[in-house]
VMD Tcl script that draws the C-alpha trace (Angstrom):
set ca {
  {80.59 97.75 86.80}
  {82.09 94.43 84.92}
  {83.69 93.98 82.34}
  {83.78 90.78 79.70}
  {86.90 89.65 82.17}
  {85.01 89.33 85.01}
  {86.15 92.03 86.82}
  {83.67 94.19 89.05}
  {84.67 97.89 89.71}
  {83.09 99.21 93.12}
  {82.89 102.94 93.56}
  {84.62 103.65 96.52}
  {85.39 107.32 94.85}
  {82.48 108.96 97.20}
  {84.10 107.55 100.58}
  {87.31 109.06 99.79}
  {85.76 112.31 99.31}
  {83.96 111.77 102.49}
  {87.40 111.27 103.98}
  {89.46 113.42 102.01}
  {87.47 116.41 101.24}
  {87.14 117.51 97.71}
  {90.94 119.06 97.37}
  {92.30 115.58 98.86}
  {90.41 113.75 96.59}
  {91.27 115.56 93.44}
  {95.34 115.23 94.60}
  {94.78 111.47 94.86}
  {92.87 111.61 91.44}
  {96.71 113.21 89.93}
  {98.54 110.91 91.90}
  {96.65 107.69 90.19}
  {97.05 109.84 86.70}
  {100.69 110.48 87.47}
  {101.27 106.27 88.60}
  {99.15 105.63 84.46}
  {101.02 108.33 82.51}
  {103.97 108.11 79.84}
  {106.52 109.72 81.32}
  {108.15 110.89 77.67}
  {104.57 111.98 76.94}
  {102.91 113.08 79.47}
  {99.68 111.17 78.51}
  {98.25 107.95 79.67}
  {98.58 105.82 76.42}
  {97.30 102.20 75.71}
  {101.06 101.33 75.98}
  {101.44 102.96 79.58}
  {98.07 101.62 81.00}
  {99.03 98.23 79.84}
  {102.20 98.30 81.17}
  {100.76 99.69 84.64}
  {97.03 97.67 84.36}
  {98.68 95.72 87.39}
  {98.55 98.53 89.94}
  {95.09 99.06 88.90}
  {94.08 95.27 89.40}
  {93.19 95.03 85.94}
  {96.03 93.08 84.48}
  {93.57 90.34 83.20}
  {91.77 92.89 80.84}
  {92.01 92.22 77.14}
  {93.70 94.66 74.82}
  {90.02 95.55 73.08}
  {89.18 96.52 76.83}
  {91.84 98.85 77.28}
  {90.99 100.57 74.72}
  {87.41 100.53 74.86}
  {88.75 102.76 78.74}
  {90.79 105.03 76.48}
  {88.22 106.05 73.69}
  {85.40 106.62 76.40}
  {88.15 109.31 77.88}
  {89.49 110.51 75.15}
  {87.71 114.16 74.74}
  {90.33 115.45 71.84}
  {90.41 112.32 70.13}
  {94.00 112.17 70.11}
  {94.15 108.66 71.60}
  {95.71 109.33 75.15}
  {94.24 110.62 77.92}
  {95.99 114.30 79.40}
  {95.13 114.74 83.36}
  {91.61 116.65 82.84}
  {90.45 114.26 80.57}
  {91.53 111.38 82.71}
  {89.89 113.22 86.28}
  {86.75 113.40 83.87}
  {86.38 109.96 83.11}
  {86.68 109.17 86.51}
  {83.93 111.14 87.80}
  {81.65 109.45 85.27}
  {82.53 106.34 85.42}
  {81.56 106.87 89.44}
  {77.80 107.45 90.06}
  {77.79 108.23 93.00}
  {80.18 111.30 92.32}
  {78.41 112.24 89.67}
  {75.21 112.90 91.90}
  {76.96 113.99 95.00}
  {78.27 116.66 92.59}
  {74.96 118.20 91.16}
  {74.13 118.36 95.23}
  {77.67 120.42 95.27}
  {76.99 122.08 92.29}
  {73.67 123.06 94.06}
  {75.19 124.20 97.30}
  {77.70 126.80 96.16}
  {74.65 128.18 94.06}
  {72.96 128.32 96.93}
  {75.91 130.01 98.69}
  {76.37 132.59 96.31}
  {72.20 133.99 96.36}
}
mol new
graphics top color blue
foreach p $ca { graphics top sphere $p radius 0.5 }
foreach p [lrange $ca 0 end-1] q [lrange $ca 1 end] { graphics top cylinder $p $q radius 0.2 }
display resetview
């Protein structure tokens, strides 16, 4: 994925589940919450991910941008992102989570007939 700076995302999300495992991966999903949030309120705002865009390699986004990441997360429409909301907009914004997760969303059906 790229954005109007240039920058190109790649989904390495699916490998680190590979290596991880699914509880792994969802710890290192809080930790990179955690490393985005505003510690006084508990959210990741635009001020916080601006302030942190560096450790995400995206320090050379524009302000509209940043935005633009919070609004498509933003589920309560509060303007911030809380933990579920950011672990959601992960997953989507990764394609190849999103399918390897109908196939586990398939398997545990399968487990439970």
């Amino acid at each position: 994925m790229a954005s109007r700076s240039g920058i190109v995302f790649e989904d390495f999300f699916p490998a680190m589940v590979d290596k991880l495992g699914a509880e792994g991966f969802m710890k290192e999903l809080c930790n990179g919450f955690q490393l985005l949030v505003d510690e006084g309120k508990g959210l990741i705002t635009f001020e916080s991910l601006r302030r942190n865009s560096k450790l995400l390699g995206l320090q050379d986004m524009a302000d509209d941008e940043l935005r633009s990441m919070l609004r498509e997360g933003d589920l309560d429409g509060d303007g911030a992102l809380n933990e579920m909301e950011f672990c959601t907009l992960m997953f989507r914004l990764s394609p190849g989570l999103m399918m390897d997760s109908r196939k586990w969303l398939a398997d545990a059906i399968a487990s439970e007939m």
